[in-house]
N, C-alpha and C positions, 0 to 999 in steps of 0.2 A: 740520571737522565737529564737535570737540570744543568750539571756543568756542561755536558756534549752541546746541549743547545746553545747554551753561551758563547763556546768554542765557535757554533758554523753560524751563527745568528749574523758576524761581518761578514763570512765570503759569500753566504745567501746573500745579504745584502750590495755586497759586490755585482754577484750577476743580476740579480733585479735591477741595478741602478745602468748599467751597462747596454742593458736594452732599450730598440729604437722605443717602443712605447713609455717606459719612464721618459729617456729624453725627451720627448715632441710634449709631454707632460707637464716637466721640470728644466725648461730653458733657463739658462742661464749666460750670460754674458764674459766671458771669462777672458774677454781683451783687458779687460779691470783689475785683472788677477795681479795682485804686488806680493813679490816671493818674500821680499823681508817681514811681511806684514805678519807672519808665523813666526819672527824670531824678538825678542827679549830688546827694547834698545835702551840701553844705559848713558847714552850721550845725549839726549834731546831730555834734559831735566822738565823742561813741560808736558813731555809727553803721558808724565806717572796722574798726571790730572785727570781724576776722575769727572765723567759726564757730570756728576751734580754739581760742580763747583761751577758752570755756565747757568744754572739756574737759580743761584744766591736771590732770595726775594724776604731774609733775614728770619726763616721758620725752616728749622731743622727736620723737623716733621715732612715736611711738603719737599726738601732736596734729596732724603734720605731715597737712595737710589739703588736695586738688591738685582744681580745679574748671578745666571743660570748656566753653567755649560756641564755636557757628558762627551765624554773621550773614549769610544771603545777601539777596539785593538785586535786583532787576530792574524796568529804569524805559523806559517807550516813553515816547520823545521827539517830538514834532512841532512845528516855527515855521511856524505856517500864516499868517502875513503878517508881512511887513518880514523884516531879514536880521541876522544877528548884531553885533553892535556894543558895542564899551566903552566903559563912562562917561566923558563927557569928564575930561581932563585926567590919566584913572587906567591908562589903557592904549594898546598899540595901535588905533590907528582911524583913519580917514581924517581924521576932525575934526580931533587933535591934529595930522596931518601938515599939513594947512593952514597951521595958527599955526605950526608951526616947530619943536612940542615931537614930536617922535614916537612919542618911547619914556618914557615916566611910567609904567613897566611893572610890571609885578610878577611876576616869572621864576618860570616855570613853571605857570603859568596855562594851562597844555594838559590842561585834565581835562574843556573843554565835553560838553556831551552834543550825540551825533548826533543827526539825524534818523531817528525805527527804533527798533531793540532797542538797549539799552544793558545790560552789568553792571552797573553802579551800585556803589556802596560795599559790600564784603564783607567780612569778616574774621575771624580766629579769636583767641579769648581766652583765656591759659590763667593760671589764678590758683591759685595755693598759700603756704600760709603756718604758721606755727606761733606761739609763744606769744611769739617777740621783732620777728618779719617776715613782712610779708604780700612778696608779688611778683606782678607782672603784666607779661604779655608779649602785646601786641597784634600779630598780622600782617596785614597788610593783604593782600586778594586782587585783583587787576586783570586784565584779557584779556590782558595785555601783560606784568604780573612779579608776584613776591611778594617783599615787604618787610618789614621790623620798623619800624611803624610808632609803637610804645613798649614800652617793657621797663624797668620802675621797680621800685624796692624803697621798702615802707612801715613805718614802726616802732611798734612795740605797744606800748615800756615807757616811753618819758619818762616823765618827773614832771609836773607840774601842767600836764595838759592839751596838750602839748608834741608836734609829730608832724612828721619828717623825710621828705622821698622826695626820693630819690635816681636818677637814670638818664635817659630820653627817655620826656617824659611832654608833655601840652595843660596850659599854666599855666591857672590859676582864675583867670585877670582876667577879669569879664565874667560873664557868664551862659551862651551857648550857645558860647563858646572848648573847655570842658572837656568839651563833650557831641559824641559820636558820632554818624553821621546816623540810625542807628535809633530816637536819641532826641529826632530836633528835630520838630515839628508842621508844617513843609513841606518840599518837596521838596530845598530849594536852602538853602545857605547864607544869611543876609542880606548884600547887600552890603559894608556897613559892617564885618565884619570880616573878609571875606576880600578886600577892598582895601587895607584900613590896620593888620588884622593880620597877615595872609596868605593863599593858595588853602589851605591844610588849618588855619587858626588861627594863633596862637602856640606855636608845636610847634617846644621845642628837647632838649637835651643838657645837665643843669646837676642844681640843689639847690632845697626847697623848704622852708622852717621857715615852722609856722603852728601856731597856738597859740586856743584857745578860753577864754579867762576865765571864761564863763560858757557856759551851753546857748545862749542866743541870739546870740552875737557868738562871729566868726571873724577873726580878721588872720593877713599874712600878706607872707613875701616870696622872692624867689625870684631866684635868680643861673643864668643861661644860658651855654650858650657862644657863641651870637648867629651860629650859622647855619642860620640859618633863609629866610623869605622873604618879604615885606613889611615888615613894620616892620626887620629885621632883615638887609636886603637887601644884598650884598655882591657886588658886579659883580664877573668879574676882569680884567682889562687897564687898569686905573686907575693914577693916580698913586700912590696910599700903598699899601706892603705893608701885608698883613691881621697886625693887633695879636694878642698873644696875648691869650687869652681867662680869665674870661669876659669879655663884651662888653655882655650884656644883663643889666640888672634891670627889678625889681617889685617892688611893693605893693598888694595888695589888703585891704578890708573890708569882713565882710559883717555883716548884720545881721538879726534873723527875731523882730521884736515879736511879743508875746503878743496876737491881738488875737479871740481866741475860738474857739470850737468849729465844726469842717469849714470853716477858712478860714487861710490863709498870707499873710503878707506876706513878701516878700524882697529886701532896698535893701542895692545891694553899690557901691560906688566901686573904683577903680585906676588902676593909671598906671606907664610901666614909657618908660626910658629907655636908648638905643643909642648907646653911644660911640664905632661907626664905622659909617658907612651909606655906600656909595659904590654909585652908580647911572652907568654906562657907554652913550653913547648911539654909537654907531660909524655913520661916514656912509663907511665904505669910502677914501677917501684921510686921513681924518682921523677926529679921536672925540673928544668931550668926555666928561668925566669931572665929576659932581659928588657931591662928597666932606663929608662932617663927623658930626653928629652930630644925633639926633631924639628926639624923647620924644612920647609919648600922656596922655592922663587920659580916663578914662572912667566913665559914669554908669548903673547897670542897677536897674534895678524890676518886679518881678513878683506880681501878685496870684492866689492860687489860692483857688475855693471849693467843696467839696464837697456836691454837690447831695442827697444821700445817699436818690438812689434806685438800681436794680439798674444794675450796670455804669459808664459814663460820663455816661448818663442827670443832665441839671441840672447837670451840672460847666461848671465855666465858669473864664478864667484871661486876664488881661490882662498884655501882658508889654511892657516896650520896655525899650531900651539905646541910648546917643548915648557917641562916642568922636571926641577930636579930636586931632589930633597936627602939629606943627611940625617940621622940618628946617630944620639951620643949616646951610649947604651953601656951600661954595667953588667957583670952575669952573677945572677946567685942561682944555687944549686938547694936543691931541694931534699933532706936524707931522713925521711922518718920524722915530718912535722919541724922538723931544725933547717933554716937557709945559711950555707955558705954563701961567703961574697966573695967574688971573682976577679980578672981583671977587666977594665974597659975595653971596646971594642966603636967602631966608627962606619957606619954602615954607609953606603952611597951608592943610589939610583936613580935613573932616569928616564925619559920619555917622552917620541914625540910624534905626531900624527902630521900629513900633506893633501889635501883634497879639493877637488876639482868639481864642478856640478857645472851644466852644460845645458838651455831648455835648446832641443831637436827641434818642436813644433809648439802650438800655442798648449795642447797640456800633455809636453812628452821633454821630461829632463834624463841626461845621463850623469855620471857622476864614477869618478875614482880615487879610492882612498891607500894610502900606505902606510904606515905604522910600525914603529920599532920602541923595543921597552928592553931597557937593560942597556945602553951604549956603555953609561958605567954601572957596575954591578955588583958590587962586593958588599954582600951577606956575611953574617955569623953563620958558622959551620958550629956545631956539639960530633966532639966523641973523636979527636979532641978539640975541644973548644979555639976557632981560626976564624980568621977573617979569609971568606972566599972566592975567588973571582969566579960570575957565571955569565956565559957569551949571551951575544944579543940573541930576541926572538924577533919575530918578524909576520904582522898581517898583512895579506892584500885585499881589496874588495873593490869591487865592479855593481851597480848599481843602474836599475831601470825604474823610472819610476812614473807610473800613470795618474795624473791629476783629473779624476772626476769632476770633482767640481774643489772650490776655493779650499776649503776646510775637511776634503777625502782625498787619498790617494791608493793607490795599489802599487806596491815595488815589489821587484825580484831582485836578487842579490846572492851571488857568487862570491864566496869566500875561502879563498888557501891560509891556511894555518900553519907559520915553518916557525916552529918554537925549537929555542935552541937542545938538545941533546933529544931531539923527540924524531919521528916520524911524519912527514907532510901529512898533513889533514886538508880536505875540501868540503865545505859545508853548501847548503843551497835553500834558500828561503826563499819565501813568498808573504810578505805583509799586508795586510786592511788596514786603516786608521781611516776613522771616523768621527770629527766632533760636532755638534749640536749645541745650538741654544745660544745666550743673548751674546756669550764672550764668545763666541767660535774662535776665535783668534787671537786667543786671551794670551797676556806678554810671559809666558811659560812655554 
């Protein structure tokens, strides 16, 4: 009874906030509303300054500064034609079991949404800091557990520009890798990185030094302990024991030219490399194992302009990113507790997303995304052991989305699914997000 309630606790609160009597209640000003103010910014090195660092009066005690936010989430799900399916070559599916590959998986990809009420992404945020460290500790809420889903410490005193974090944090490679689902403009992940970088991102255990030269330029890199899951993916029942760590780096750069007043440009490059990647396929008498090492590079662009009428009214924001990545992979074969070793194999794939967001009126934005995974595609096939090309898949998705107030929205969203060797599929959602408390608009 306690999870149904959780489930309609946001679309009750949707329609309650909807009516004229809340409104005339709970005015709000929303000519004020600044759309980026929900998104992550890694070019403004002053920006990571926490409030307390404006109140230095040389007692720790008295700057020490503790912020509160809750993010709930509630998303009706509906596939009203074709049936769920993974991109070839990138998951389980029937395609792949065809060719012989079956598992090109990526573990833990059990977060689909039903058909029905869904929770959706929830989570609490608790951030304090003083005059040498910020810290932030994300939980994740699910129908099923609660987790730490990051917990990092940030530092306020280097010298020239200079800023360390420390703990389980989303690296910055990318554009939407480092953003929370309250802050992305549809419903869903793009594909492109929660196949090639993971179901939750690039989300490890490690170090981050990055450094700002100037206000418009960011670099940066960043050392993992590389258990994660997608790029970082680590079967167990393999040939090689798991190396000590860390296992995973990175490098990113960003950049945010001058290019006038109510308008942003943002062109970031990365690339981040995994020095053991073992992917475990088990056929019950037997199991190959394919083993070695992978690396990514990736490319992100994003245009924003500030229409500068009330609300999101005239704003408008063109965004894409394309990431490819390589595996040098060995094959051993598995016969009765004894591994054969096989020959090498060179795996190569890719992906990339294009989108549009549009504000109609002061809190009514549209938005269209397109999306292709696979341009190049060549997977290990078993039985007999190949390297094999599998065609591209392909999403589209069309978006409405109603801005309550600054830090709530309601969207709908229309989704075709044309994944390559499968059947068109059409999905149809309905999102709440809701957050609360001193961050509402915390840079996640």
């Amino acid at each position: 009874m306690s999870r149904r309630l959780l489930m309609l606790t946001p679309i009750a609160a949707a329609v309650l906030m909807a009516t004229p009597t809340w409104a005339a209640d709970h005015q709000h000003d929303h000519s004020n509303h600044n759309h980026s103010a929900h998104e992550h910014s890694h070019h403004d090195h002053s920006s990571h300054t926490h409030p307390s660092e404006h109140a230095n009066n040389g007692h720790d005690k008295q700057n020490f500064n503790l912020n509160i936010s809750l993010t709930l989430e509630g998303i009706y799900h509906n596939r009203f034609s074709g049936e769920e399916h993974s991109p070839a070559g990138f998951g389980h599916s029937g395609h792949d079991a065809e060719h012989g590959h079956d598992d090109h998986s990526h573990e833990g990809h059990d977060h689909a949404l039903e058909d029905g009420f869904n929770l959706g992404h929830s989570e609490v945020v608790v951030q304090g800091g003083n005059d040498y460290l910020n810290g932030t500790a994300v939980i994740s809420l699910s129908e099923d557990d609660i987790s730490l889903e990051e917990a990092y410490l940030t530092s306020q005193q280097l010298p020239a520009n200079l800023k360390l974090k420390a703990g389980k944090f989303l690296s910055d490679v990318g554009y939407i890798n480092s953003r929370h689902p309250h802050a992305w403009d549809f419903v869903e992940r793009p594909l492109v990185n929660q196949y090639i970088l993971g179901e939750h991102g690039l989300l490890d255990t490690g170090v981050q030094l990055s450094w700002a030269p100037t206000a418009s330029v960011l670099v940066g890199t960043e050392l993992f302990q590389g258990e994660g899951e997608g790029f970082s993916q680590f079967s167990e029942g393999g040939y090689e024991a798991r190396k000590s760590g860390p296992r995973v780096s990175t490098l990113f750069a960003k950049f945010q030219p001058d290019i006038g007043l109510r308008q942003t440009l943002d062109l970031g490059v990365s690339a981040g490399y995994n020095r053991q990647f073992v992917r475990v396929d088990d056929h019950g008498h037997h199991a190959h194992s394919a083993e070695g090492d992978n690396w990514f590079a990736g490319l992100d662009a994003r245009y924003q302009s500030d229409g500068g009428q009330p609300g999101v009214q005239g704003d408008w924001q063109l965004g894409a990113e394309y990431f490819y990545t390589e595996r040098d992979l060995r094959e051993h074969v598995q016969h009765h507790d004894h591994f054969h070793s096989r020959d090498a194999y060179t795996e190569q794939q890719d992906g990339a997303y294009l989108e549009t967001i549009y504000g109609i009126a002061p809190r009514w934005e549209i938005g269209l995304r397109t999306e292709a995974l696979g341009m190049s595609n060549r997977v290990m096939g078993t039985h007999p052991t190949a390297i094999v090309s599998e065609d591209v898949s392909w999403r589209h998705s069309g978006q409405l989305t109603w801005h309550l107030r600054d830090n709530m929205f309601l969207r709908a969203q229309v989704t075709q699914e044309d994944y390559a060797g499968e059947e068109e599929s059409w999905v149809g959602m309905l999102q709440f997000n809701a957050t609360f408390g001193g961050h509402a608009g915390h840079d996640h």
